[in-house]
N, C-alpha and C positions, 0 to 999 in steps of 0.2 A: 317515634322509635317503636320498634316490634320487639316483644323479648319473649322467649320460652326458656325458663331456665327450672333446672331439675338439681340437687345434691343431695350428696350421703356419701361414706365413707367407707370402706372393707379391708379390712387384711390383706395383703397384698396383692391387693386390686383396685385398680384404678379407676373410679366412676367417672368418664366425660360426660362433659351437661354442653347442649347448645346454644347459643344465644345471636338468634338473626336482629344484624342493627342495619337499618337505614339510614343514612344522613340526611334525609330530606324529610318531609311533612306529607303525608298521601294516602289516601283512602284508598281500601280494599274491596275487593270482589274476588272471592270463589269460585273455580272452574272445575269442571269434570272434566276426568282425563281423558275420555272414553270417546271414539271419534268413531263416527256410524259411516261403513264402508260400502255396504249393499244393502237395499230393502229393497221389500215387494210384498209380494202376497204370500212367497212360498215359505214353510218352515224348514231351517235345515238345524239335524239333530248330533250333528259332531262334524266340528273343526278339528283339522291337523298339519299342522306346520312342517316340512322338510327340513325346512332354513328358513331364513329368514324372509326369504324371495317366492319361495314354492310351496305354495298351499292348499288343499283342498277342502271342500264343508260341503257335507250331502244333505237331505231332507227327502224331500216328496212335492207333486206338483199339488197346490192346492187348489184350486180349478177345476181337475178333472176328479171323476165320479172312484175310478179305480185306482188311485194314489200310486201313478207312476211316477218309480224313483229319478230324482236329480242331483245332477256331480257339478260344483262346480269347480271354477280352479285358478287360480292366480302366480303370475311369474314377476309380479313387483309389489311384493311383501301386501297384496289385499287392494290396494289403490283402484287396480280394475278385477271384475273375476268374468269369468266367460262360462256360461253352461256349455258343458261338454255332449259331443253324442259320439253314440255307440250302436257298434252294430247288432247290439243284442238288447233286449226287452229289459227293463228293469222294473222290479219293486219296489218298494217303499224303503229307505234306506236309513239304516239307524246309527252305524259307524264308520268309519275309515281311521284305518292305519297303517301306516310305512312300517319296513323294515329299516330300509336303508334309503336310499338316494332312489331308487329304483322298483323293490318288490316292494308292491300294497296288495291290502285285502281289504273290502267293501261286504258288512253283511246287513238282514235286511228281513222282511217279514214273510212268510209262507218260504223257511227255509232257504233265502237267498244270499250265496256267496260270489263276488266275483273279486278275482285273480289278477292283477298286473305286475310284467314283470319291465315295461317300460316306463314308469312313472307317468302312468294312467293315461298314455298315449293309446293304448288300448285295453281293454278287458275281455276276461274269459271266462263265462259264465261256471263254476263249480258248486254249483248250487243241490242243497239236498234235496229229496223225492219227501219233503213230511210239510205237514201244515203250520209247523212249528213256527212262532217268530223269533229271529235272532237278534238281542239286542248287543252286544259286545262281539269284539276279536281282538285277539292276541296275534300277532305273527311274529316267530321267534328266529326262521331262518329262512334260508330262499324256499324252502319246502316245508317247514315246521309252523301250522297252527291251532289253534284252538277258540271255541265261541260258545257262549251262551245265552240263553234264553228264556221261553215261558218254558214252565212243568219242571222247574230244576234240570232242564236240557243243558250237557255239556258236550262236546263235538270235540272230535281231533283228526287232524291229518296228517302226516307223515310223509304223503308225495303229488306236493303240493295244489291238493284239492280235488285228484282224482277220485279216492280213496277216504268215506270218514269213520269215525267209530264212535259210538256212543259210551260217554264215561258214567260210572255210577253214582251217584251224589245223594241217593237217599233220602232229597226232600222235593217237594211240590211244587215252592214258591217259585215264581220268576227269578231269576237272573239277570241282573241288568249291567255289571260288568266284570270284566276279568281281566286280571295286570300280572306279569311275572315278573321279577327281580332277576331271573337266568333261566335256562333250559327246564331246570328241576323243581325251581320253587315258584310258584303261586296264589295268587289269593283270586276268589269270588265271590262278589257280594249281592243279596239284593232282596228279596222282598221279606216281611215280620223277623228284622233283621239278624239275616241270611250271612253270615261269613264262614267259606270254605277254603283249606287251604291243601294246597298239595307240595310235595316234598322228593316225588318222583315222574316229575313231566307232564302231571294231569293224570296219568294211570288210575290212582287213587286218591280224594278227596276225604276231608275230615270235618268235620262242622266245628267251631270255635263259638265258644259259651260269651255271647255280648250282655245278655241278660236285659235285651229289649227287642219290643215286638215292632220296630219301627220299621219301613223299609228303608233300603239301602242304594242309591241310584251312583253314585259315582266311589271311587277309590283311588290312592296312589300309594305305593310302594317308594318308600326312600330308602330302605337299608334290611339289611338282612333281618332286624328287629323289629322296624321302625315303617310303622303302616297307620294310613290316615283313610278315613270314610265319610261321608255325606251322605245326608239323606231327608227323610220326612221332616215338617216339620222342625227345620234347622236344629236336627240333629248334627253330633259333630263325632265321630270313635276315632280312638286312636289305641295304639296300642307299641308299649316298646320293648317286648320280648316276645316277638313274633308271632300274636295272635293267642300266647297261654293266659295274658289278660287283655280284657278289653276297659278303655275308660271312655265314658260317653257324657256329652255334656248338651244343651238345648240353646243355642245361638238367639241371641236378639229377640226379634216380633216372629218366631218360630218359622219363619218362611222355607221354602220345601228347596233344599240345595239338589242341587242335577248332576254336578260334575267337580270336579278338584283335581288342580293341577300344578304341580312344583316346578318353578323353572330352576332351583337348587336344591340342597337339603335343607337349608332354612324358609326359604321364600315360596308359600305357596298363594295358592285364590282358589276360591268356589263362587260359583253362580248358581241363580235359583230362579224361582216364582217373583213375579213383578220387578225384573232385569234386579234382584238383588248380587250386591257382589261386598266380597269380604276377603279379607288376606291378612297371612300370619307371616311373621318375620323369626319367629322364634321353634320353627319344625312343629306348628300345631297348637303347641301349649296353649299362646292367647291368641286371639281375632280382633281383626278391626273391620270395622264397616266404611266401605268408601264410598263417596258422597254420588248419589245416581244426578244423573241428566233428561231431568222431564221434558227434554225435548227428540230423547230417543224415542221411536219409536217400536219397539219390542215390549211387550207384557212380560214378555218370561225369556230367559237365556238357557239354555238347556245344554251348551256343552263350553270346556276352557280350553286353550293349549298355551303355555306358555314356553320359549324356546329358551328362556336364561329370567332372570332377578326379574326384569322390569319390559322385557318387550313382550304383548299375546296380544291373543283375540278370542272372541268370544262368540258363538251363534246360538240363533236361537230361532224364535216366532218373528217373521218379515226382516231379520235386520243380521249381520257383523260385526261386529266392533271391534276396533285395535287401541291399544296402549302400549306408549315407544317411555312410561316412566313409569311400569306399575299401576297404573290407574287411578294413582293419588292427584288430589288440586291443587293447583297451581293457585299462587296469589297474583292479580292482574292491579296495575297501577290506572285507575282511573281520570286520572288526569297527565296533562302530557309537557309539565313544562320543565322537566328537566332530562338533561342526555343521559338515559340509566334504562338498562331493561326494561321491558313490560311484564316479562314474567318469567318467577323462577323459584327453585324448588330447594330446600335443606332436609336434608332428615334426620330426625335424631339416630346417633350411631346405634353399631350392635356388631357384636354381643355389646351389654351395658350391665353391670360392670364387664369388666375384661382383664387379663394379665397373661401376655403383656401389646397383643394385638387387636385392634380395632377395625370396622370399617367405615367410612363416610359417605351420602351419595348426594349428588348435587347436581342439578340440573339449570343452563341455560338457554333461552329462547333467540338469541344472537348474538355473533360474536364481541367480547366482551373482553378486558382485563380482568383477571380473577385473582382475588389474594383471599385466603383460605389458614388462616392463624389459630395456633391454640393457646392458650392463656393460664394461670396458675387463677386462683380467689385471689388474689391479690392484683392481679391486672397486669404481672410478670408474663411478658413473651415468652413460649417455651419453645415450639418450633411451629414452622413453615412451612403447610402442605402443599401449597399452590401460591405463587407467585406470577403469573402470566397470560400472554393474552390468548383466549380458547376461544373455539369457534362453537357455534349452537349446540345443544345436543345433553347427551345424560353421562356422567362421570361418577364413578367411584374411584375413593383415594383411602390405602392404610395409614395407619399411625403406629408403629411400633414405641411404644412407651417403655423399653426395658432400661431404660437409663433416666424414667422421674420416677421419683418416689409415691407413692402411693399417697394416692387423694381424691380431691375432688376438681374438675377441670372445665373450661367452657371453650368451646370454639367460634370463629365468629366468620361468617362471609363477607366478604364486599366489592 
């Protein structure tokens, strides 16, 4: 038998603990969740998902002497990707991002912008006249964007990319990304950590006091308040009143995070230097470390996207990666004599405590009858979240507790 069980009790809230039982006798193994889609030679420096089917990740050719940019791009969620061409020259390409289903912007180094409004069926060079390199874009409407870069360079367009204008930002460092929450509101981060925020479209920037000299390589905006950062040396900022304070914390074996991506308000990931990857459940507060795969091969992962809780991918140095459960391990049954999965997944719920709602997630590798119980301390049934037969795949289930009284609880799979 396998047991994880946790308790404590609160005030009108209810702590569920969970406890995975096996009825059989079986030796385990740990698996990365993490499934390697593309390698090669080339690095590419931002992944970004449409849906779950449409995706693009750029880089540079690694090969050649003058680092011509490469697009490429998949229509079955990563499985295959195809390098794209184009009838125009490209540089060295540091991001892509969608608007919608359709408008993308691509920017990129010696000032290079390119435009699609087919879903990169084609592109239109609107690239600047400066030496500048661009590492980030925002595109906020079919004509509305913004990017920045080295020398504290911020860019804006207004019709879509004929036109750009240089914003004032008052400091030096590089810039390495920029995220809005809507039209108006802003943040950019990036080098001896750099966070600026704007409050009218980009027009005018403000620098917000972090009170570290780290740099800043990735950012995500969850909420009008509620803004997260990565960077040097697994650093971690966060901040929940809109950047008038900053709280910064030093992750793990310090390793240098690149990127940070929420596929909700609670669930996010960053990746870094030596394919590290880490994910929080709780919007920030704590991190965990998910277990790598030395059989990837990528040194470093440089960009995330995640499209909800538990499906993304990841690029980086040679390689892609995708996880369909969050990128957590599975336990694999090493022996094969009895009719029962090979592998599958519980997680402890969350929020934990809670009052009076919960959620659950669970994952199986084929289909399977599933019974999914919650239990009082005393081994009292209290109810039944799953009773049935489910076919492969990753499941969340709530639990609304407003009719048990307040305690401690254990749930169990089988």
């Amino acid at each position: 038998n396998f047991y994880l069980l946790f308790s404590g009790a609160f005030m009108k809230k209810i702590v569920l603990v969970f406890c995975l039982v096996l009825f059989f006798s079986i030796s385990f193994q740990v698996n990365a969740q993490w499934y390697e889609q593309n390698s090669g030679d080339d690095p590419y420096y931002s992944i970004f998902f449409i849906n779950e089917l449409v995706g693009f990740s750029v880089g540079h050719e690694s090969l050649t002497p003058n680092q011509i940019g490469v697009i490429l791009k998949t229509i079955n969620g990563g499985d295959t990707w195809v390098q794209q061409s184009t009838e125009i020259d490209l540089n060295m390409l540091e991001e892509i991002v969608f608007y919608d289903n359709s408008n993308g912007i691509m920017v990129g180094w010696h000032g290079s912008v390119y435009w699609t409004t087919d879903s990169g069926i084609t592109w239109i060079d609107r690239s600047l006249q400066i030496d500048t390199n661009l590492y980030s874009v925002a595109r906020l409407s079919e004509n509305l964007a913004l990017a920045c870069g080295s020398m504290g360079t911020i860019v804006k367009t207004t019709d879509a990319g004929e036109n750009w204008t240089f914003q004032q930002t008052d400091v030096n460092e590089p810039l390495f990304d920029i995220q809005f929450y809507n039209s108006d509101i802003g943040f950019c981060a990036g080098g001896a950590g750099v966070f600026l925020k704007t409050t009218d479209g980009g027009e005018n920037w403000v620098r917000q006091l972090t009170n570290s000299t780290f740099g800043i390589f990735g950012l995500s905006i969850l909420d009008l308040d509620t803004v997260i950062g990565v960077g040097e040396q697994g650093m971690i900022f966060r901040t929940t009143n809109g950047g008038t304070d900053w709280n910064s914390v030093r992750y793990g074996n310090y390793y240098d995070l690149y990127d940070v991506s929420f596929g909700n308000k609670l669930t996010g990931y960053s990746v870094g230097k030596s394919a590290f990857k880490i994910k929080t459940t709780d919007c920030g507060i704590t991190w965990q470390t998910l277990a790598s795969d030395s059989s990837l091969s990528s040194p470093v992962l440089l960009s995330v996207h995640f499209i909800d809780s538990i499906n993304g991918w990841a690029s980086g140095w040679r390689t892609i990666l995708h996880t369909t459960n969050g990128g957590v391990t599975f336990i694999e049954d090493e022996e094969n004599h009895f009719s029962k999965p090979k592998k599958y997944l519980l997680e402890q719920n969350y929020p934990n405590p809670f009052n009076p709602s919960t959620s659950i997630q669970y994952a199986i590798s084929s289909r399977q009858f599933v019974t999914l119980k919650v239990y009082d301390v005393l081994g009292k049934e209290v109810a039944i979240l799953v009773n049935q037969d489910k076919p492969a795949g990753n499941y969340q289930i709530d639990l609304n507790a407003i009719s048990l009284p307040s305690g401690v609880y254990l749930y169990r799979i089988q």
